[in-house]
C-alpha positions in Angstrom: -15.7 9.7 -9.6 -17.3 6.6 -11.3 -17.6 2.8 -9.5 -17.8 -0.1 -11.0 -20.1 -2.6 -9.5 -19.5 -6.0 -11.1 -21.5 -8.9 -10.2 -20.7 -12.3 -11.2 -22.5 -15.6 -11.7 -19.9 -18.2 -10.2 -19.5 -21.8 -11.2 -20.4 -22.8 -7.4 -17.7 -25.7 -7.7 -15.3 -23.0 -8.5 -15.5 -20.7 -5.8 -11.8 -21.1 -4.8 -10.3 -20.6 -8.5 -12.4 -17.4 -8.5 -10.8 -15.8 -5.4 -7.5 -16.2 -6.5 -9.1 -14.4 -10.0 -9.9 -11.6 -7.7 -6.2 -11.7 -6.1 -5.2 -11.0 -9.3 -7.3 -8.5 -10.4 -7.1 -6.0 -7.3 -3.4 -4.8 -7.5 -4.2 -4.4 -11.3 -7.0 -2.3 -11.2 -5.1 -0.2 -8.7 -1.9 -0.6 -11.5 -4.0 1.6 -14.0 -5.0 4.3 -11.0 -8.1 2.7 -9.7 -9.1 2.4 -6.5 -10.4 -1.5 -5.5 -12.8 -1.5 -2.6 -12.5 -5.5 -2.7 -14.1 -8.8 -3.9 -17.3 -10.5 -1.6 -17.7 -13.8 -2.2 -20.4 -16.2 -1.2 -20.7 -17.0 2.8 -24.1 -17.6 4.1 -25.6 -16.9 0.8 -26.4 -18.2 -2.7 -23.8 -20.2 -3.4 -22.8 -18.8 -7.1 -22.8 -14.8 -6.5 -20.0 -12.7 -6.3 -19.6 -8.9 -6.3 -16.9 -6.2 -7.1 -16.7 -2.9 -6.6 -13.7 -0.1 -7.6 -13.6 3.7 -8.9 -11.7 5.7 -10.8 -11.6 9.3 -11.5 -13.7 9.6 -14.2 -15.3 7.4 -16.6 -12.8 8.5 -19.3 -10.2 7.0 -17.0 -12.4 3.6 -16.3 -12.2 3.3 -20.3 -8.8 3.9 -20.4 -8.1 1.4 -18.1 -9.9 -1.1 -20.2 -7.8 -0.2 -23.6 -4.8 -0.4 -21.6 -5.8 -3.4 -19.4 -6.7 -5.6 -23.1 -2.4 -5.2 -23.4 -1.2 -5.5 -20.3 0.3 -9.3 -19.7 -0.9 -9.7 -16.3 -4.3 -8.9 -17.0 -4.1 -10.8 -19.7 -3.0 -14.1 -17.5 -5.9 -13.4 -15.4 -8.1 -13.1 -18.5 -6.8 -16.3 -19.4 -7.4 -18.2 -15.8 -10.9 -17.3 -15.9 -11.1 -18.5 -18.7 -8.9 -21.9 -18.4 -10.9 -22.4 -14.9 -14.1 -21.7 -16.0 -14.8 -20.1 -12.8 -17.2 -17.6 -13.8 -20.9 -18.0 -15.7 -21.6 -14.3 -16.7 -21.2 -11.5 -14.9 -22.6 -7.7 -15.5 -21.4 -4.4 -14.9 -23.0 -1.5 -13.6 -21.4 2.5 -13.3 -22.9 4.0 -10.4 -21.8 7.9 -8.8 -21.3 8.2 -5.1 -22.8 10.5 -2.9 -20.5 11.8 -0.7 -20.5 14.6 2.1 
């Protein structure tokens, strides 16, 4: 199993545009077999951070997922808000393994 730990650089103005980004995005990770473990969004924090986290399987499916997810309408429309709200800055992504029993 590979996760994906994402974490975004918000447009602190845009905090609301960016959690319906995340709506978007969690049934289609989960659309392309991933698992989403949610979205966290700023509270009683900096005001512009934001953090991800899914798996999949492997990281053969993770890049999968991407190929497929770069023609899939839907995740193109949410490509597309992002972009049309300017609700995110940058963001990085990191692949880490979990340690499980």
């Amino acid at each position: 199993m590979i996760t994906c730990y994402v974490h975004y650089e918000l447009n602190p103005r845009k905090v609301a545009e960016f959690e319906h980004y995340a709506r978007l995005w969690i049934p289609l990770v989960e659309k392309f077999g991933g698992q989403h473990h949610g979205y966290f969004l700023p509270h009683e924090s900096t005001n512009d951070l934001a953090l991800a986290l899914f798996s999949f399987p492997s990281l053969a499916a993770y890049e999968q997922y991407r190929k497929d997810s770069m023609k899939d309408e839907d995740c193109q429309k949410a490509f597309a808000y992002a972009e049309e709200t300017q609700c995110i800055r940058r963001y990085d992504r990191q692949f880490l393994r979990p340690v499980l029993k």
